[in-house]
N, C-alpha and C positions, 0 to 999 in steps of 0.2 A: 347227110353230112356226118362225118366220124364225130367220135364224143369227145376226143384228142383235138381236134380243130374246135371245136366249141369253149375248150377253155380254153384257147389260144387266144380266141377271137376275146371270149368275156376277161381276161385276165388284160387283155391291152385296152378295153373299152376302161376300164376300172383302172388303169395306171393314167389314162388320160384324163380322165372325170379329176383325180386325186391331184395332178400338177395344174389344173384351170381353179380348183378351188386352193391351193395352198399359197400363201403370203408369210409375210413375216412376222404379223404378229400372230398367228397360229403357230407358225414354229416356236416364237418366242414362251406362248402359252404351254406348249405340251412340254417343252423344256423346263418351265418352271416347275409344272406337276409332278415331271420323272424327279426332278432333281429332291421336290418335298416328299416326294412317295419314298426316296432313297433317306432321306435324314428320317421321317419319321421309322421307316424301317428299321434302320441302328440306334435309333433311341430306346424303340418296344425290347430291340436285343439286350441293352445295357441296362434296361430297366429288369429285364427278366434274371441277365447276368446278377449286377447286384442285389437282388432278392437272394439268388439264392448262394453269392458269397455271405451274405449277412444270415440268413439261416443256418448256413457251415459254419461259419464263425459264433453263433450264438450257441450250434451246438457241440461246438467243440469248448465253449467260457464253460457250458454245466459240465460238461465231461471234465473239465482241469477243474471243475467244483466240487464236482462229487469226490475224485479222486485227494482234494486237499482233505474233506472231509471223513474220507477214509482212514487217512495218514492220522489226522487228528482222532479219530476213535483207535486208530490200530497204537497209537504212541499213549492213548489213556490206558487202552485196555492191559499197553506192555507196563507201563508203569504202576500199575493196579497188583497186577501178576505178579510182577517183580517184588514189591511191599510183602504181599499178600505170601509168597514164597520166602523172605527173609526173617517176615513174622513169625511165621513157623519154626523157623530153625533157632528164634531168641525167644522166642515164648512154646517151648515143646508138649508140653500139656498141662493140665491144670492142678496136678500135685508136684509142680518144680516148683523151684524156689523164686524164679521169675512171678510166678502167678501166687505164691504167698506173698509179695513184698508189691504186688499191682490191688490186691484185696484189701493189706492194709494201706494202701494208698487212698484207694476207693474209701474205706470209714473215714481216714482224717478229711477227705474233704466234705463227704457228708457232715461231718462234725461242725464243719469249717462254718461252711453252709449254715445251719441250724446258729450257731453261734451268730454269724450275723442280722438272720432273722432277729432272734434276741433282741438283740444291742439294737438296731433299728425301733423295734418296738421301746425300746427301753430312753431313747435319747427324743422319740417324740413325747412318751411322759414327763420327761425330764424340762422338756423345752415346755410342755400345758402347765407343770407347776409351778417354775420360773413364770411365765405370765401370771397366772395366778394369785401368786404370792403366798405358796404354801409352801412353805419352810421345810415343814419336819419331815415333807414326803421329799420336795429335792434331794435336801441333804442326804434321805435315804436312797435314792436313785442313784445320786452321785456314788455314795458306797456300796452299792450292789455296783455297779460299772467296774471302780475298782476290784472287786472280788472275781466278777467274769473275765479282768486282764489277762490273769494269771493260765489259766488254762487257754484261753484264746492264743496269748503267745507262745505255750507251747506248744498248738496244735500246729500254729504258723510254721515253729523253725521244724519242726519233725515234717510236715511237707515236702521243705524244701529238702530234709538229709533225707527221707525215702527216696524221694524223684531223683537223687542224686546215687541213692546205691543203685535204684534202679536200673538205671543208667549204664552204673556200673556191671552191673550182672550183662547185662544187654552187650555189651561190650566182651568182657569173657566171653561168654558163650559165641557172639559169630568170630571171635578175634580164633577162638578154637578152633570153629569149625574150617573157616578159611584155614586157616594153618595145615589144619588135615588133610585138608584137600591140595590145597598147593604144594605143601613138602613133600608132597608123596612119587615116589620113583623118579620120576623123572620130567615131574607136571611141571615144577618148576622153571628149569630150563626151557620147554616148549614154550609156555606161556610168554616168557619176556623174547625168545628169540627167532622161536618158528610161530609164533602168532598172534604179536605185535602189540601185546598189553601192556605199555607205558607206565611208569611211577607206580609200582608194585609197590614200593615202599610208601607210599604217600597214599594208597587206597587202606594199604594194613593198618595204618597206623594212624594218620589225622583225619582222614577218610571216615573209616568205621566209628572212632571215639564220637566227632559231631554228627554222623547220623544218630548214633543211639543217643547222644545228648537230646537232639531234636525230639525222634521218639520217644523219651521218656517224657520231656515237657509236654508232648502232642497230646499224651492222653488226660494229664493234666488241663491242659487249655481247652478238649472238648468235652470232660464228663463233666468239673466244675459248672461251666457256664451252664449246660442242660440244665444239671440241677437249681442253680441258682434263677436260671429262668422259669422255671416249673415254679418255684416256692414263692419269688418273687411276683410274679404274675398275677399269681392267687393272691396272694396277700394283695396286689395291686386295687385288683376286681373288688376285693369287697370294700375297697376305700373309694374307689372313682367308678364302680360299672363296670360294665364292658365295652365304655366306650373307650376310656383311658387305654388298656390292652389292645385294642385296633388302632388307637390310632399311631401307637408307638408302633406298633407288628410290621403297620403298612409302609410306615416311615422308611423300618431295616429291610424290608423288603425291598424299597427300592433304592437304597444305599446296596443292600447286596448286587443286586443287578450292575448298578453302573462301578462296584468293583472289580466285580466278575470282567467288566469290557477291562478295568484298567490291566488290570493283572495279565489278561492275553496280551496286552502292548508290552507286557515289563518283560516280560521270558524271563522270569529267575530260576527257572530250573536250567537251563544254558546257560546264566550267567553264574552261576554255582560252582556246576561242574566244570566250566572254562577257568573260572579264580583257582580252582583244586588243582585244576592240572597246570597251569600256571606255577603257581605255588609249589606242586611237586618238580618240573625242572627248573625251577630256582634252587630248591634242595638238592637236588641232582648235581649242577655246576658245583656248590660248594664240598659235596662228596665226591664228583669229580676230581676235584682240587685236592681231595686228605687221600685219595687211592693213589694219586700218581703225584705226590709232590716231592717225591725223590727227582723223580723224572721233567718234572717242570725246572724246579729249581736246578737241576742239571743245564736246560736248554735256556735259562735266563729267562723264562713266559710269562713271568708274573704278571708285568707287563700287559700282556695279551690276556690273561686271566682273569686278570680286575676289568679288562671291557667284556668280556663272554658273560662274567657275572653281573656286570652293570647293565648288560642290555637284557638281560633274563628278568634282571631285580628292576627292569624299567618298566621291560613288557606286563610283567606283572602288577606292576604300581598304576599303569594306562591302564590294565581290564578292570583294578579294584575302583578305581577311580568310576571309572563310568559305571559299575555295578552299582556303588555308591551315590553316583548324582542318579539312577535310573531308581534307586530303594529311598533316595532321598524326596522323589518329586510322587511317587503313590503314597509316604507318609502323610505330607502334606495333604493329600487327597483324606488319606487315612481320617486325618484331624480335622478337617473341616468335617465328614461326613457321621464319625464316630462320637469323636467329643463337642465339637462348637453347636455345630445344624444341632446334634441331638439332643443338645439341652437345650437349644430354643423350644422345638418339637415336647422337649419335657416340660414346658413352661404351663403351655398349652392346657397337657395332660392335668397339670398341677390347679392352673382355673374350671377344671370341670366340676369339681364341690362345692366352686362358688355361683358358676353358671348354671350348669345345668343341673346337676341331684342337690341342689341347696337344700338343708334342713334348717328352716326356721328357727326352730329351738336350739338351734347350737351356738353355743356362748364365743367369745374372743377366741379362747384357750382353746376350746374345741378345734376351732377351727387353725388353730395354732401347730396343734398339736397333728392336725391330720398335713399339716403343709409340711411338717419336718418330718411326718412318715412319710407320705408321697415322695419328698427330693430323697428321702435316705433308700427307697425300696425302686425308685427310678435312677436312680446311679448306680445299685448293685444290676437291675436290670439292662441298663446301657452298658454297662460293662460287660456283664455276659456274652452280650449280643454282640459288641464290640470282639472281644473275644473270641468267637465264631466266627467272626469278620475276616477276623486277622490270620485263622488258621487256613486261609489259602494261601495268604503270603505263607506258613510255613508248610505246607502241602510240595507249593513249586520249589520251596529251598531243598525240602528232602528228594524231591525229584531228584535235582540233580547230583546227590548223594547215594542216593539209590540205585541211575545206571553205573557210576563206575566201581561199586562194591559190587553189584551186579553180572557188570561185564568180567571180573575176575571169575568170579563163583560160575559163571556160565559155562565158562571159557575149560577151565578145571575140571570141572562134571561133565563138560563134552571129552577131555581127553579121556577119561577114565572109561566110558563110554565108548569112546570110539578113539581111539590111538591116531596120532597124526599117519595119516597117509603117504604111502613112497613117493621121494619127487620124480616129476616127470621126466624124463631123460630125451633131450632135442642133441641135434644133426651138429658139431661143430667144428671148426675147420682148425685146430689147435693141432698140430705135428709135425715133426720135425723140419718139416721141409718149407715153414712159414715164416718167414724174417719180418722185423721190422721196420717200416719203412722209413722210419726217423733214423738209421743207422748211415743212411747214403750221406755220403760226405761229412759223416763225424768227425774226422779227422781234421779237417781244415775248420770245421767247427770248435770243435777242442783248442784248439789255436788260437781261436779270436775271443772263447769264453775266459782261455785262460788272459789274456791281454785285456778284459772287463773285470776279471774277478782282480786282478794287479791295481789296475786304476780304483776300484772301490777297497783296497786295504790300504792304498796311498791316501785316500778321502779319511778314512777312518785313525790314520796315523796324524796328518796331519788336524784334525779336529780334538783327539785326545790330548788331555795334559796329562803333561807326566807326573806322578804323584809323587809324592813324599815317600820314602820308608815307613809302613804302620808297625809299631811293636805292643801286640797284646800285652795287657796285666798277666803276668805270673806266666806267660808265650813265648812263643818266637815271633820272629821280625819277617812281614812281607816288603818285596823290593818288585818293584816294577821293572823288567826288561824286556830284550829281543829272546831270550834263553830261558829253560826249566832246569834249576840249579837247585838240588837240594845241599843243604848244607848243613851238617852236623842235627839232622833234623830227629825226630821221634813221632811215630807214627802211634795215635794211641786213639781206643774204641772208646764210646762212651761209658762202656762196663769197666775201664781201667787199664785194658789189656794191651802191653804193646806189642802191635805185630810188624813195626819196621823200627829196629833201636841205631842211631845214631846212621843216619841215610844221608846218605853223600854220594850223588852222583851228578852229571853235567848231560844234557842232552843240547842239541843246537838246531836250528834250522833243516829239514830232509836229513834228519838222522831218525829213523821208524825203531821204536823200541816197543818190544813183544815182554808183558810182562804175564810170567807163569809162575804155577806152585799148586798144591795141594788145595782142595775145598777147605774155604774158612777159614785161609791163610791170610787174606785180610787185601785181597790183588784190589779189590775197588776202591778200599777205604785211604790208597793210596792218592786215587781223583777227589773223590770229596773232600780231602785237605788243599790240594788244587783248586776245588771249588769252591772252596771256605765253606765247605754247608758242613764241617768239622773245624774247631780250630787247631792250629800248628800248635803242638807241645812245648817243641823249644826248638832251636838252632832257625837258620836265615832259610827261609824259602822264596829265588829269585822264579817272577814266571810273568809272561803277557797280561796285559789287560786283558779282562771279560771279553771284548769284542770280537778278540782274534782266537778265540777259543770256540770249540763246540765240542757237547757230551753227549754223545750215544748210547742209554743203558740198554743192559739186556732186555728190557720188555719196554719198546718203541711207544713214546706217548703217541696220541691219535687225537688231534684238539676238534674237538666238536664245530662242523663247518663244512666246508666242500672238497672236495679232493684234490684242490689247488692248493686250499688252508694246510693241507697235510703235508705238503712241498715244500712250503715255504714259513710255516714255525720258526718263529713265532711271528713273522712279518705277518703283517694283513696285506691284501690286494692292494692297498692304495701305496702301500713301502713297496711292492713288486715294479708296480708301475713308475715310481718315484724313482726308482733304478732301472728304467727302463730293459725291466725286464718283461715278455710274452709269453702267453702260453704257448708257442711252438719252443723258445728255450728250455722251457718246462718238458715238452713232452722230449727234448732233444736228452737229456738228464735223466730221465727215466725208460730210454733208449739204453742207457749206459750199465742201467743195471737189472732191465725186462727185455730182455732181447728178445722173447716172444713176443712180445706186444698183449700180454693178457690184461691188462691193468686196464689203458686206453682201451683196447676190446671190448671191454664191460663196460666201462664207466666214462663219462664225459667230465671235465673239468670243475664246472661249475654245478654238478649231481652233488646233494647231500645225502650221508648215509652214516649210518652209525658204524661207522669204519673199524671199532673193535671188532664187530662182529662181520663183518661185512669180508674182509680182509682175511686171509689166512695167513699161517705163520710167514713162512717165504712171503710172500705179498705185504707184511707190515714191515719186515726189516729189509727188502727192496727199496720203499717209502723212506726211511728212514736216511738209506744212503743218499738217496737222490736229496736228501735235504740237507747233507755235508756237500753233496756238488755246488747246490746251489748259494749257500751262505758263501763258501771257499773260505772258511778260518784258516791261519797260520799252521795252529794246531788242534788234531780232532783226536779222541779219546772214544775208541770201541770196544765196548764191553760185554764180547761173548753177541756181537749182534749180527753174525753173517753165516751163525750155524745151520740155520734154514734154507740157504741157499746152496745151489751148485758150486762145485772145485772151481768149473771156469767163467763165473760169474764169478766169484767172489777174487780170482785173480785177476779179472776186469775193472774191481772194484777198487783194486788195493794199486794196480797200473795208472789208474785215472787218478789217484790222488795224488801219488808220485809226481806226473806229470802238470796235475795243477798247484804244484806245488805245498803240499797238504801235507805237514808231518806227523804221522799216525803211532799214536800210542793204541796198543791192540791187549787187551785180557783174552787168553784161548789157551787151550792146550794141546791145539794141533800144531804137531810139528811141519806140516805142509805148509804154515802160516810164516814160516821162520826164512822164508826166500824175499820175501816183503820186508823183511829186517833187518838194522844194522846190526842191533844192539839186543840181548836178551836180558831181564829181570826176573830172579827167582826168588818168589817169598814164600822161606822154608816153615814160616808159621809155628814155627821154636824158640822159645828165648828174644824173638825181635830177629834170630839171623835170615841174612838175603846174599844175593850173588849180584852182581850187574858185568856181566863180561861182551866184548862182541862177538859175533856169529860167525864162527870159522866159515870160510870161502867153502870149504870140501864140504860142509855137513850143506850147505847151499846148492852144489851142482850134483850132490845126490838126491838131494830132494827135486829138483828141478826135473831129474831124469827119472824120476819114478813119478810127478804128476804126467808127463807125457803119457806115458804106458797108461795110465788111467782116464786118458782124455776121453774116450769113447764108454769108460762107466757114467761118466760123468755127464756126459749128454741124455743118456739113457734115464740117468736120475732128475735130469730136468724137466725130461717130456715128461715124467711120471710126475713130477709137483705141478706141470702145468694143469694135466689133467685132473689135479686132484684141485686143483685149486678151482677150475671151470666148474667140478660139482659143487663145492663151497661158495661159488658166488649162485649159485642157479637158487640153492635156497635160500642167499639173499643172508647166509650167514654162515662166518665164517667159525676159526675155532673162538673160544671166550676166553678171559684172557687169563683164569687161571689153567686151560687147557692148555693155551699159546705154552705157557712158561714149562708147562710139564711134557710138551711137546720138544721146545729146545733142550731141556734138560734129558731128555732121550735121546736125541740129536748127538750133545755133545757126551754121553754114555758110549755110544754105535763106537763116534770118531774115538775116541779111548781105549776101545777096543781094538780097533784099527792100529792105531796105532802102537799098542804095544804090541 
């Protein structure tokens, strides 16, 4: 028989055998075995999985352990260094005058020391005679005390005037060296603008003075106590053993330990350095406020100035605060561990001559007399000790003292070292042929802004009362109208000088008057009397309420905020939206006077940036205009603010005011600017004489026809400030703002040129 039929045959013998024994509780059984054989399978899985996610996880905990640990040796070691590097350059070697006046520091407190020895020994005699009843030695004890006063107290206050000139030298010297380092070529400038060193002024100067205050006390607070512990100690031993010394050692020993944990909860070296710089841009807003308070007080911002500095002078007051309750809750510790616990602890110490080294033979007084050595030589020694305690609380404060005088000086010595690096030059799509897409259907927007900006001067009219005529002492008379009437007026400086005598002219509603003359002739001081931030001399001066006013100076204030806040000066966001206004209004308005679109291209709405710097000239007095769109006063006042810009921007600029009915008073001595005008004002800056005539029609349609001819310079001079401005923002700064000014004053130099 083949081998083929034989497992045919056995293979159906075997199917048959298997269906005569098989039933249902067999199936039911090997069913239940597969289905246990199955769970316990994915169990051993899950068991083996979670081993070894918990493995990975336990060795990824020591990995983020070791790595904290790092951080925390890499952050001692940078602070060590750092010390260690400062110290040098205020202590330079050991024949300066720093290490003559740290020597005689060093004797007074040995002295200091030794003196109290003394007087300890001398007040437990005082105290065995007193018990005793021996007269003629007290009384002699008491007058030796007296006699050791005299020198004790002046060892004391000359102490504290070394550690204080100390101090002082400490201060010169890195106040110098910084100086040196930072004025030097052009470290300056890099440091606050290409590489983000904050409160410069506040590192130089309240910075530096409390670190070396701290320093000078530092070394007071740890040679003292050594010494005091060394002398003390011994003197301890030979009155109580060397039990007394253990048992007090072991105590601060473990008072040290559990301050050492507090101190790591408290971070005062971060809460240091955060109150500093805190503190420094609080200083900041209010020197903000004294650099540009022409310019605030032009724009009405006060207002808005007193909240920038209330919330600066708030933030500030919330981090001292919690520094304060966090320095508040380790004293408490301080006290309980230093002075309470440790004079229990010294009670202790104080029954060991009676417990245990008792001498039989010692009388009352004896023993009198060793219990008011013991308290007097266990206070100067808890105090020491305490002392040393306490020098980690000052360790973490100079920390934080440390890196931001630090970060200067680093910062500095790397430039000189290594010169800031060219910036990187990227791919950008700025040229001629890129419009802005906010410009589509401006027109029919302009339309509807102008019928909101109408409805909110109709709000502001009817909400205003009309005032009274005001007449200054020994002044002239303001009147409140629709018109800017000067009448019979005198324009005079605060040096006495008049540069507009007896002014009498009448302007009205969309009549644009261009007001020119010579440098120094006095064109602005003619707004400031308009502004009252001068007063009127004499004669009547009629003019609108504040409201319907806005001043443009020649250098664009920039309020510290977001590039919405720059739009809309002095309003905050919440006045924006109260008028329901949006940011596509917003960007529709800086459409009107960025027609490239570079501004939004970089920058998003609600980005904060130090927008002086940030900004370039063109780029700040774009900003500026788009914030006369947006307010839409009756009357605006531009003061040399559109030098920066292109011919046909800036006729875009002077067209949209027109049209939103905006009557522009303009300082410039371009005569390109004279097509925009009805009326021209020339202050000859002689004698008080001026001219006020209007603007012949002909001298208008020549100018008109010679901007055409120039349309195509002019575009060419756009794309060039675009691109320069695309480099200006890349490093994230732009020009600064005494650059900005010496910038426009070039600007308007060229057109001077030009135009004669």
């Amino acid at each position: 028989m083949p081998a083929l039929s034989k497992f045919a045959m056995a293979k159906t013998v075997g199917w048959m055998m298997l269906k005569k024994n098989i039933n249902s509780k067999s199936i039911f059984l090997a069913g239940f075995v597969g289905l246990g054989s199955v769970i316990l399978a994915r169990g051993m899985r899950r068991d083996r999985q979670s081993k070894t996610a918990a493995i990975t996880e336990k060795l990824l905990d020591q990995q983020k352990k070791e790595k904290e640990k790092k951080k925390k040796r890499a952050k001692k070691q940078t602070f060590f260094t750092r010390l260690s590097q400062i110290l040098k350059i205020i202590i330079p070697g050991w024949k300066s005058k720093e290490a003559y006046f740290i020597g005689i520091l060093s004797l007074l407190l040995i002295a200091r020391t030794i003196f109290s020895v003394i007087i300890a020994e001398l007040i437990g005699k005082n105290v065995m005679h007193l018990v005793s009843k021996n007269w003629f030695m007290a009384i002699q004890g008491v007058l030796m005390f007296f006699l050791l006063s005299f020198p004790a107290s002046y060892i004391n206050s000359f102490l504290k005037l070394v550690s204080q000139m100390l101090a002082l030298l400490f201060r010169v010297r890195l106040s110098q060296y910084v100086n040196k380092q930072y004025i030097k070529g052009v470290n300056f400038y890099a440091a606050c603008n290409l590489h983000g060193i904050s409160d410069v002024d506040q590192r130089v100067t309240t910075d530096i003075k409390q670190f070396c205050e701290e320093i000078s006390s530092l070394y007071s607070s740890i040679f003292k106590p050594i010494l005091d512990i060394v002398l003390f100690t011994n003197q301890l031993r030979r009155v109580t053993g060397w039990q007394g010394p253990a048992f007090m050692y072991s105590y601060f020993l473990l008072s040290a330990i559990v301050k050492r944990v507090i101190n790591r909860r408290a971070r005062f070296g971060k809460l240091v350095a955060g109150e500093s710089a805190r503190e420094g841009q609080y200083r900041t807003a209010h020197q903000r406020l004294i650099n540009n308070s022409e310019e605030v007080a032009f724009y009405d911002g006060s207002f808005r100035e007193l909240n920038l500095i209330d919330d600066s002078l708030d933030e500030l007051f919330k981090f001292g605060r919690n520094h304060r309750y966090v320095r508040a809750a380790v004293e408490v510790c301080d006290q309980l561990f230093i002075k309470y616990w440790a004079t229990l602890a010294g009670y202790f110490v104080m029954w060991i001559p009676i417990w245990i080294n008792s001498d039989p033979n010692k009388t009352t007084s004896d023993l009198t007399r060793d219990y008011a050595r013991i308290s007097r030589y266990l206070a100067n020694v808890a105090n020491a000790v305490g002392d040393l305690v306490l020098v980690i609380n000052t360790l973490a404060t100079i920390s934080g003292r440390t890196r931001r005088v630090s970060e200067l000086i680093e910062t500095v010595r790397h430039l000189d070292e290594k010169p800031t690096p060219p910036f990187t030059l990227r791919e950008t799509d700025r040229g001629s042929d890129r419009t802005n897409p906010n410009l589509e259907g401006i027109d029919e927007w302009l339309d509807n802004w102008e019928k909101r900006c109408d409805i909110q001067r109709n709000k502001r009219l009817k909400k205003a009362k009309k005032k009274a005529p005001r007449a200054l002492e020994n002044g002239g008379t303001y009147i409140e109208g629709d018109i800017i009437k000067f009448d019979h007026c005198d324009i005079v400086s605060p040096g006495g000088t008049c540069l507009a005598k007896d002014l009498t002219l009448s302007v009205k509603h969309n009549q644009n008057v261009m007001i020119t003359g010579p440098n120094g002739a006095g064109k602005s001081s003619i707004f400031r009397v308009i502004g009252e931030l001068w007063p009127l001399s004499c004669g009547t001066l009629t003019k609108p309420p504040k409201e319907d006013f806005l001043f443009v100076p020649q250098k664009p204030y920039l309020v510290k905020g977001t590039l919405r806040d720059q739009i809309i000066y002095p309003h905050s966001q919440s006045d924006m939206e109260r008028n329901n206004v949006t940011d596509e209004d917003l960007a529709r308005l800086l459409a009107l006077v960025d027609p490239k679109n570079d501004i939004l291209s970089t920058w998003e709405f609600d980005e904060e940036k130090d927008w002086f710097r940030a900004f370039s000239g063109g780029q700040k007095q774009r900003v500026a205009m788009s914030r006369v769109f947006y307010h839409c006063p009756l009357y605006a006042i531009l003061d040399e603010c559109t030098s920066a810009v292109s011919s046909d921007v800036e006729n875009k600029i002077y067209e949209t005011g027109r049209r939103l009915g905006i009557t522009l008073f303009t300082v410039s001595h371009r005569e390109s600017l004279k097509i925009h005008h009805d009326y021209i004002l020339y202050i000859e800056g002689i004698e008080g004489k001026y001219r006020f005539d209007p603007i012949p029609k002909d001298d208008v349609k020549s100018i008109s026809n010679n901007n055409n001819d120039d349309v195509t310079d002019d575009i060419i001079d756009d794309n060039e400030e675009s691109i320069n401005n695309e480099t200006d923002n890349e490093a994230d700064n732009g020009e600064s703002d005494d650059e900005t000014d010496n910038g426009e004053s070039d600007d308007d130099n060229d057109d001077d040129n030009d135009d004669n």
